[in-house]
C-alpha positions in Angstrom: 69.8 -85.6 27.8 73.6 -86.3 27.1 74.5 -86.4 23.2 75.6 -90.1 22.4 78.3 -90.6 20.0 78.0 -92.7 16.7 78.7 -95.8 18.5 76.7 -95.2 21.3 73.4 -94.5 18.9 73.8 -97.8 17.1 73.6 -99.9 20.5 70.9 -98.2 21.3 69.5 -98.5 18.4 70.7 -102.5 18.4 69.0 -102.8 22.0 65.7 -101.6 21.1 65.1 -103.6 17.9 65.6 -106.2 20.4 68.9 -108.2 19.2 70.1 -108.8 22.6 70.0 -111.6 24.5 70.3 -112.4 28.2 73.9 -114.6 28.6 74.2 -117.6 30.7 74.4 -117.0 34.1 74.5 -113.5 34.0 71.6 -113.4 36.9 74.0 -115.0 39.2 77.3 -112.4 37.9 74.8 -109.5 38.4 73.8 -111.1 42.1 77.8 -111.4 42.9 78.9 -107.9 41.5 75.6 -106.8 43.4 76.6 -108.2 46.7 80.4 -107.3 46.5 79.1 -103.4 45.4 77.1 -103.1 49.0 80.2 -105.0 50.9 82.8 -102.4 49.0 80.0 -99.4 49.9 79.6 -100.0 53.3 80.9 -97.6 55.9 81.1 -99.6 58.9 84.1 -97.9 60.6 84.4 -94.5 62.2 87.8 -92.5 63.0 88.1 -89.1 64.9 90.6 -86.7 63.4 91.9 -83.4 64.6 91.9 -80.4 61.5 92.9 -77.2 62.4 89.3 -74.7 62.1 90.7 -73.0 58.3 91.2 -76.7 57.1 88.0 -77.7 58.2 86.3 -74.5 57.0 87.6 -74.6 53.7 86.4 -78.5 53.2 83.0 -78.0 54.5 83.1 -74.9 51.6 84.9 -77.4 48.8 82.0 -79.7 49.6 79.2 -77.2 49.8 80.5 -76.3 46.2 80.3 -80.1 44.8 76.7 -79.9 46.9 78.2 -82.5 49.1 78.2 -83.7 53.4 81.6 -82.6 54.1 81.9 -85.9 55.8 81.2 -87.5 52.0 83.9 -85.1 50.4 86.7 -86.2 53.1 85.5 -89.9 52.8 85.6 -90.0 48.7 89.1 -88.1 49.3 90.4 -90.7 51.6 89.3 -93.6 49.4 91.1 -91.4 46.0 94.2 -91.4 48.4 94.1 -95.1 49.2 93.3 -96.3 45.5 95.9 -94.1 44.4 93.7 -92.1 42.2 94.2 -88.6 43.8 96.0 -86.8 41.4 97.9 -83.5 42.6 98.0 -80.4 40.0 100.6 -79.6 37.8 103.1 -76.8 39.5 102.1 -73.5 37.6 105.1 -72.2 36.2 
């Protein structure tokens, strides 16, 4: 089990003492966030690209390491890209 900071143990603590309470219209928030999460998740589109064999060998071994589909690894890469949340390294100097 992951160690929870200070903070972290008193809302827990907080939650199971009971002292929350439900806010209004939070079922229908959760229901929107919900249905946007499954449109934003869906993989309705397919593409065919062209890698040379080393390319695709060494992502099919990058994935295998995360315990990945290499199709998932190239997907969450893509999406990184797009967001613009794929960071390169630093240059080693």
């Amino acid at each position: 089990m992951a160690r929870l900071s200070a903070g972290e143990k008193r809302l827990r603590d907080s939650f199971d003492r009971g002292e929350w309470r439900p806010v209004a219209g939070s079922a229908a928030v959760k229901a929107r966030l919900q249905r946007l999460a499954v449109g934003h998740l869906r993989k309705d589109a397919k593409i065919n690209v062209r890698l040379s064999q080393q390319d695709l060998d060494g992502l099919r071994r990058r994935a295998s390491e995360e315990g990945l589909p290499y199709q998932t690894l190239i997907s969450s890469l893509l999406h990184k890209f797009v967001a613009g949340r794929l960071v390169e390294k630093a240059a080693r100097g």
